[in-house]
C-alpha positions in Angstrom: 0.0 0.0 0.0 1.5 3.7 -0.8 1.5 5.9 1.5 -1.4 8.0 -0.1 -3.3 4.9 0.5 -4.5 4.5 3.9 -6.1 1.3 5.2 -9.9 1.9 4.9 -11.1 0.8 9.3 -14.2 1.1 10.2 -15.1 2.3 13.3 -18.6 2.6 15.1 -19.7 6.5 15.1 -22.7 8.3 14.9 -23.3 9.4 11.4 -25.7 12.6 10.9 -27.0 13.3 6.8 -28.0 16.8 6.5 -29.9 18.1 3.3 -30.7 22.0 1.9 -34.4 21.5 1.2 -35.1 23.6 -2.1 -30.9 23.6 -2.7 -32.0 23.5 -6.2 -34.3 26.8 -6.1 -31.6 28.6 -4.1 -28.7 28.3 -6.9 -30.9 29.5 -8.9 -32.6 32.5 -7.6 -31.5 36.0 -8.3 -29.5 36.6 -5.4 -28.4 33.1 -5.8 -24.5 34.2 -4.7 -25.7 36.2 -1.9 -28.2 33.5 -0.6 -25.2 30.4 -1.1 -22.8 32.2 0.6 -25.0 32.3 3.7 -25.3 29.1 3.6 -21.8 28.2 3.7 -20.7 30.8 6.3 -23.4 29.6 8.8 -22.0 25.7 8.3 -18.3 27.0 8.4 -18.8 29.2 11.3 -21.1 26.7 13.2 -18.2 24.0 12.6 -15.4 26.2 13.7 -17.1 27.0 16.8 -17.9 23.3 17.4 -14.4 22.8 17.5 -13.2 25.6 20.0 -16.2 23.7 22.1 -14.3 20.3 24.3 -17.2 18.5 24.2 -17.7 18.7 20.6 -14.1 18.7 19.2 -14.6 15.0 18.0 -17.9 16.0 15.8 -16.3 15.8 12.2 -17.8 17.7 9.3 -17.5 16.9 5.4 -19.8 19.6 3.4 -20.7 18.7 -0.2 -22.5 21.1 -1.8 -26.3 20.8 -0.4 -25.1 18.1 2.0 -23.7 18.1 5.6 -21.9 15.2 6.9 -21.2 14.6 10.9 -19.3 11.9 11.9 -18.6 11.6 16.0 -16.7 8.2 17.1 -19.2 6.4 19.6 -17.1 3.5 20.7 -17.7 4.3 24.4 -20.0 2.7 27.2 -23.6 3.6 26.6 -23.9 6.4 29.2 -20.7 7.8 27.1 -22.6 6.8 23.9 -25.8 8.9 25.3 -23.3 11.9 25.8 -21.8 11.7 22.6 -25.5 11.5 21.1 -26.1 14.6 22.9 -23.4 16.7 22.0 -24.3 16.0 18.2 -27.7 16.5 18.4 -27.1 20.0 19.8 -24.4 21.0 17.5 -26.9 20.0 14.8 -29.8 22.1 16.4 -28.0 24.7 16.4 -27.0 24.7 12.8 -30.7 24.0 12.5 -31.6 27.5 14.1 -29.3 29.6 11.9 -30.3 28.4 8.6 -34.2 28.7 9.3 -33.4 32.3 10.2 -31.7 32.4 6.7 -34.8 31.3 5.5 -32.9 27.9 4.3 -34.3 24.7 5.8 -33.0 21.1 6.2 -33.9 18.0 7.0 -31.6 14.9 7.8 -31.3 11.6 9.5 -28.7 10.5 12.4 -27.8 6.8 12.6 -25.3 4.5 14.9 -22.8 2.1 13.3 -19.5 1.3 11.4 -18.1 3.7 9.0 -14.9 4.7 7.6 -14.1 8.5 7.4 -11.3 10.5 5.9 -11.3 13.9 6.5 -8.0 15.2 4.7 -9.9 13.8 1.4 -12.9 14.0 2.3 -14.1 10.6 2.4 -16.6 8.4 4.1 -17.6 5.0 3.3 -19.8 2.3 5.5 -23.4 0.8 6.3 -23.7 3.5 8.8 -23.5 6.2 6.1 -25.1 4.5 3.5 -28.4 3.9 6.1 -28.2 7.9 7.3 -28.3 8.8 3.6 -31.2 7.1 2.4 -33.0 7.5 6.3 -32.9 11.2 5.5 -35.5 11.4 3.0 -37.5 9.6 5.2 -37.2 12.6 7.3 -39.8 14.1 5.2 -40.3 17.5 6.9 -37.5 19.7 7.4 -36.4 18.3 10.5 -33.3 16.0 11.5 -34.9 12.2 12.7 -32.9 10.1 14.9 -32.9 6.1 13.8 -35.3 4.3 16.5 -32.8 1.4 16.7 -30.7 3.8 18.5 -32.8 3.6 21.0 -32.4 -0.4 21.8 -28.4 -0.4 21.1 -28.3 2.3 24.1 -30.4 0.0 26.1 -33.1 2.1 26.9 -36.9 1.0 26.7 -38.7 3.5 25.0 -38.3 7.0 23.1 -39.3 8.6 26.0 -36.3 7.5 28.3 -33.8 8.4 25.7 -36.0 11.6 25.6 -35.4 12.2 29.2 -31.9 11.3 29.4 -30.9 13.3 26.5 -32.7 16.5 27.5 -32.5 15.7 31.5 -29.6 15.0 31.9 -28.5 16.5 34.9 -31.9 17.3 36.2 -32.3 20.6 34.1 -34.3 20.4 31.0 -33.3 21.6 27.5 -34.9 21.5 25.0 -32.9 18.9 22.4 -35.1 16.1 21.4 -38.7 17.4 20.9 -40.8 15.8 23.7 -44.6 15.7 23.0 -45.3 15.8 26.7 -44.0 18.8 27.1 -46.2 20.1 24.2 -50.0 21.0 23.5 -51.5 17.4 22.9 -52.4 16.5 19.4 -51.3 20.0 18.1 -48.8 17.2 16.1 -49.2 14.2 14.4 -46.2 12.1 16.0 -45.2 10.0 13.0 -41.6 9.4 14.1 -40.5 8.8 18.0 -37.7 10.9 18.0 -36.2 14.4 16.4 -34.6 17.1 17.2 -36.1 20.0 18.7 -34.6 22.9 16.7 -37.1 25.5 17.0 -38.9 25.5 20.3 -35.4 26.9 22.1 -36.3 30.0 20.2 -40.0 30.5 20.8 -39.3 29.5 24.6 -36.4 32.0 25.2 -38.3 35.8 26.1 -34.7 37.3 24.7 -35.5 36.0 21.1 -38.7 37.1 20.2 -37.6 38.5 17.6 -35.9 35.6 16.1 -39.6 34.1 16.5 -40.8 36.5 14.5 -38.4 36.5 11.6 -38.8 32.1 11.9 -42.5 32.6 10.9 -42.1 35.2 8.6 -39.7 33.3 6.6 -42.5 30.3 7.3 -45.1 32.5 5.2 -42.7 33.1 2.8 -42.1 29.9 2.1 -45.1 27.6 2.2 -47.0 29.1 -1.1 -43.6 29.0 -3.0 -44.8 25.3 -4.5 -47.4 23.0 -4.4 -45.1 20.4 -4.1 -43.5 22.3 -0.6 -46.6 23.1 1.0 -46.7 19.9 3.2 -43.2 20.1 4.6 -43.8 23.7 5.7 -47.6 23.4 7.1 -45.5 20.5 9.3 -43.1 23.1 10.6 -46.2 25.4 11.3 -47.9 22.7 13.1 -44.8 22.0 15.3 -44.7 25.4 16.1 -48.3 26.2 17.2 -47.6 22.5 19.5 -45.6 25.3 21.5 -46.6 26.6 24.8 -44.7 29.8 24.9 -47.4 32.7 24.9 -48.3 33.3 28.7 -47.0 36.2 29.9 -46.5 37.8 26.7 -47.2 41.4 27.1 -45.6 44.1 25.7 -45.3 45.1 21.6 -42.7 43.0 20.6 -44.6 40.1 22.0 -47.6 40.9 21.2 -45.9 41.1 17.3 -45.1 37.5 17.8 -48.6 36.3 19.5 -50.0 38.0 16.1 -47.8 36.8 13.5 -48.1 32.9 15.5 -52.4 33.0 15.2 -51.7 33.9 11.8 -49.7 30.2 11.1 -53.5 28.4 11.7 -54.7 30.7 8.8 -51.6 29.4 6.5 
């Protein structure tokens, strides 16, 4: 073997596929430069920052065009495994948050098993990565789904104790994985066990109202673009309005975002 060849290993890691919903429609446009550029920035910047973070260091990006691929080693005990799983889920949530402020959405798929993962050459290769590629359209909606058999392999019995460990994990609860408990019942058809909650951070935190406003904004904007979109955004406005964030809301700016949110059940 040359010494340009290295020895393809696989190793058991996490393995998140991201996707640019409407990536197509954005290279396109007539601020197409402006609009791509964002995109790249937020990704670069949000993987830079990862990296300055210990807990996160491991999480390793490849970006290809519309796609963004996270890799994290998870050969650990499960507790460590459940850390690991943490760690990504949050540096994907907030990657998440930025683009929907852009105004670009995504959608993706995290999975558990052996892959192989080259960096310098930007290579990965392995059931792992072949199952988080095709899981990702499964996604559906533009949201990032996390593989039920996760749930088993980190010996826990149901969705809601990997819920609860991931968001709980010291006692203090964040929102990471969206919990239906802690939401308005039936305000969303649960189709899937487990995702990650990317936007209710937002609409929970007093200090970001306006961030709330500008996420359903670029909502409207959005969900009459195509027929063929109209489903995947009407799913983002329903997992808003599952929210309980409005007591207390008082003054203008809030009251702006109580106005523009009773607008999403007229979309």
């Amino acid at each position: 073997m040359s010494q340009s060849q290295k020895e393809i290993k696989y190793e058991e890691q996490y393995v998140a596929f991201l996707d640019v919903l409407g990536f197509k429609a954005l290279v396109v446009k007539d601020n197409k430069c402006v609009e791509i550029s964002k995109y790249f920035s937020i990704v670069r910047n949000a993987v830079i920052e990862m990296q300055g973070i210990n807990q996160k260091k491991d999480i390793r990006p490849i970006i290809i065009s519309d796609s963004i691929i996270l890799t994290v080693p998870a050969n650990a005990v499960d507790d460590n495994k459940v850390s690991t799983l943490r760690q990504l889920c949050i540096a994907i949530r907030t990657i998440q948050q930025q683009l929907a402020l852009e105004n670009i959405w995504i959608r993706g798929a995290v999975c558990l098993g052996e892959v192989y993962c080259n960096l310098e050459q930007n290579n990965i290769v392995g059931p792992a990565y072949i199952e988080a590629y095709e899981m990702e359209k499964k996604a559906l909606y533009p949201r990032v789904i996390i593989d039920p058999k996760i749930i088993k392999t980190l010996r826990r019995n149901s969705a809601g104790e990997l819920i609860k460990k991931i968001n709980n994990p010291n006692g203090v609860n964040e929102e990471i994985l969206y919990d239906v408990k802690q939401c308005h019942a039936n305000a969303l058809k649960m189709d899937l066990p487990l995702f990650i909650d990317y936007l209710s951070p937002i609409f929970s935190d007093k200090s970001r109202v306006g961030d709330g406003v500008k996420i359903i904004d670029n909502l409207t904007k959005r969900i009459y673009e195509d027929i063929e979109v109209y489903s995947k955004y009407r799913w983002v406005a329903d997992y808003i309005s599952s929210f309980d964030f409005l007591a207390g809301y008082n003054n203008a700016c809030e009251e702006k975002l109580t106005n523009k949110f009773l607008s999403l059940f007229e979309l």
